[in-house]
Phi, psi and omega in degrees: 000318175305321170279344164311301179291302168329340180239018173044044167280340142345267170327328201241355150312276178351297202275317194280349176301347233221320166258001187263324162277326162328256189330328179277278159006306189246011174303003185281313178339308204272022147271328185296288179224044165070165185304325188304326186291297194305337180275335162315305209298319168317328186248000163273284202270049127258321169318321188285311174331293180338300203307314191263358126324283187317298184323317222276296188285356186244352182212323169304293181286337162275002184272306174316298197290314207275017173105001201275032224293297210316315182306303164313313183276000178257017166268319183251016140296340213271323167315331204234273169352328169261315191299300193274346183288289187292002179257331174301305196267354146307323163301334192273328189289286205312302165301322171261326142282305169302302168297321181069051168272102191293325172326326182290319167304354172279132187319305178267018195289308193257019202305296177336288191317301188283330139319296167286005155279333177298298204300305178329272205288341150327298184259027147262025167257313157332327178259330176239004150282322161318309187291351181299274207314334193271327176275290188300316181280343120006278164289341185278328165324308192277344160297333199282320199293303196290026190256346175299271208340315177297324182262349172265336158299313188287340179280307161308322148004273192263356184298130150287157195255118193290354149313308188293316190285294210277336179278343170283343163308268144353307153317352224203310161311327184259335172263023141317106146351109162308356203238345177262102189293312181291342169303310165313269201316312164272347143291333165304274152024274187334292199294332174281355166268337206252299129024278175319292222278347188262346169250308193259001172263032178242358190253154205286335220170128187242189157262139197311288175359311205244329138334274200307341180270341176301296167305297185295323192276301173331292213284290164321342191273324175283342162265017170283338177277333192284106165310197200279326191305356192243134184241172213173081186250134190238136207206121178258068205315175152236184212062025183270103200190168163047046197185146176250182146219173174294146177288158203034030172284338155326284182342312206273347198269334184278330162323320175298313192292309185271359161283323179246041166281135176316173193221033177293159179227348177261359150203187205278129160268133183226144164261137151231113163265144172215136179235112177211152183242128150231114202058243203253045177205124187249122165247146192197131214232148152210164218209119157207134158322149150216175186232116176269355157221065159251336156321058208274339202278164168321108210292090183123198177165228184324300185307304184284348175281343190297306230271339209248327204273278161342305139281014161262004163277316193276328191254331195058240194261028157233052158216169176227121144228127205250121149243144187211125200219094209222195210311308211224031156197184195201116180220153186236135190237127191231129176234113146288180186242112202245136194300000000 
C-alpha cells in the first residue's frame, strides 16, 4: 500500500476511471460530429476537473485545517465558477453551434447538470484523499508506537539500577577531601543530572526551568575541561518561566558545539549559548568556533539528525530550525512557537 501512494497509482487509477466513463458516456460524439470533437469534449471537462480538484486538495484543505476557512472557501467557489462558467460555453459550442441545437445555446442551459457533476467527483475525490491521509496517519502512529516501544526496551536495557548509582555517588562524596571544594561541587553538579535524566525525564514535557538547570550543570561540567583558550558563554534571558518543554531536546545541540569546538592555539575558541522568549516563541541559539582542518567528519552526525527527526514529531510546523554551517564556525538557531 505504501508503494500505491508513492508512485501516485491512486491518481492515476482515478483519472482513467474517470475518463474512461466520461467517454464511454459521449461515444455518440464521434458518430455526430467526428473524433476531434469527443477529444476535445474529454480533455477540456476533465482537465477542468483536474483543475477544482488539485486547487481543492492542495490549497483548500490545508488552508481549512490551519484556520484559514474564509480564504478557503472563497478559493474553492472562485473554483467551482470557473469550473461551470468554461463547461457552460463549452456546451453552447458544442451542443448549440456544431451539433445545431439552438435550445442549446442559451448560455445556462447545463447549469444544474455541470454542477451536480463538479460537485459528484469533488466530494468523491475528496473522500478518497481523506481516506488516504487517514490511512498513512495511521501507519505513521503505529511506526512511532513501535519505535517508543523499541527505545524504551533499549533504555531498560542500559538502565543502571539508580539506588546503587546515587549511594556510590554519596559515597565517593564523603570520601572527598572536605577542603577540596571543587571536586565536591562537581560531583554534586554530576549527580543532579544523572538525578534529572532518571527521575524528571519521564513525563512527555517538563518546565523549562529545570531544562535550563539541567543544561548550566552540562555546560559547567564541560568547562572543567576547558584551559583559559576557551571563552565558553552560557546567556540566559529573563522571563524564561511558566512554559515546558520535552526533556532533553536542547541537550544534543550543546553536545554538539562542545564535541566539535575548535582546538586553536593561537586565538580564542569560543562556544555561545543564548536562550530567550518573546511573547509565544522560546529561541534558543548555540555557536562554536571549528577548525576543518583538524575537522575532517561532519560537524554534528546521530545527535542532530535524532534531534531535528524528534521536532518535526512534537512540533510539526512550530518550529524553524537554521543551521549554518562555513569555514571556521558552525552555529545553530531553533525558534518554537509555545503552546
Amino acid at each position: 500500500m505504501d508503494r500505491f501512494f508513492r508512485y501516485k497509482l491512486d491518481h492515476v487509477l482515478f483519472w482513467v476511471l474517470t475518463i474512461f466513463f466520461h467517454g464511454y458516456t459521449r461515444l455518440i460524439l464521434i458518430y455526430k460530429v467526428g473524433a476531434g470533437q469527443f477529444i476535445l469534449e474529454l480533455v477540456l471537462r476533465n482537465t477542468l476537473l483536474a483543475i477544482v480538484i488539485y486547487v481543492t486538495l492542495l490549497v483548500v484543505i490545508p488552508r481549512l485545517t490551519n484556520g484559514k476557512i474564509l480564504s478557503a472557501l472563497l478559493i474553492l467557489v472562485g473554483t467551482l465558477v470557473f469550473y461551470v462558467f468554461a463547461k457552460n460555453a463549452h456546451d453552447v459550442y458544442l451542443n448549440g453551434y456544431v451539433m445545431g441545437n439552438l435550445e442549446r445555446t442559451n448560455f445556462f442551459y447545463n447549469t444544474l447538470y455541470n454542477i451536480s457533476i463538479v460537485f459528484f467527483y469533488l466530494s468523491f475525490a475528496t473522500a478518497l484523499y481523506l481516506s488516504k491521509q487517514w490511512s498513512l496517519q495511521r501507519e505513521l502512529i503505529r511506526k512511532i508506537e513501535i519505535e517508543k516501544l523499541n527505545t524504551e526496551l533499549e533504555y531498560l536495557k542500559a538502565q543502571i539500577n539508580p539506588h546503587f548509582l546515587f549511594n556510590s555517588l554519596n559515597t565517593v562524596y564523603f570520601q572527598i577531601n572536605k577542603e577540596n571544594r571543587e571536586a565536591r561541587e562537581t560531583l554534586s553538579k554530576f549527580s543532579d543530572m544523572l538525578r534529572y535524566q532518571l527521575y524528571e525525564c519521564n513525563g512527555h514535557e517538563i518546565p523549562v526551568e529545570k531544562e535550563i538547570g539541567y543544561l548550566k550543570n552540562y555546560v559547567e561540567l564541560q568547562r572543567l575541561r576547558k584551559d583559559e583558550n576557551y571563552s565558553i558563554e552560557f546567556t540566559c534571558a529573563d522571563g524564561l518561566t511558566n512554559f515546558t518543554l520535552p526533556p532533553l531536546l536542547l541537550l544534543p545541540f550543546v553536545e554538539n558545539a562542545f564535541k566539535h569546538v575548535s582546538h586553536f592555539s593561537e586565538k580564542k575558541n569560543v562556544i555561545n549559548i543564548e536562550l530567550s522568549k518573546a511573547g509565544n516563541f522560546f529561541r534558543f541559539s548555540v555557536f562554536n568556533t571549528k577548525d576543518n582542518t583538524l575537522q575532517k567528519a561532519e560537524n554534528g552526525g546521530i545527535g542532530l539528525k535524532n534531534v531535528k527527526r524528534r521536532l518535526e514529531l512534537l512540533y510539526k510546523d512550530r518550529y524553524l530550525l537554521d543551521v549554518l554551517d562555513s569555514h571556521e564556525k558552525f552555529e545553530v538557531n531553533l525558534e518554537l512557537k509555545l503552546n
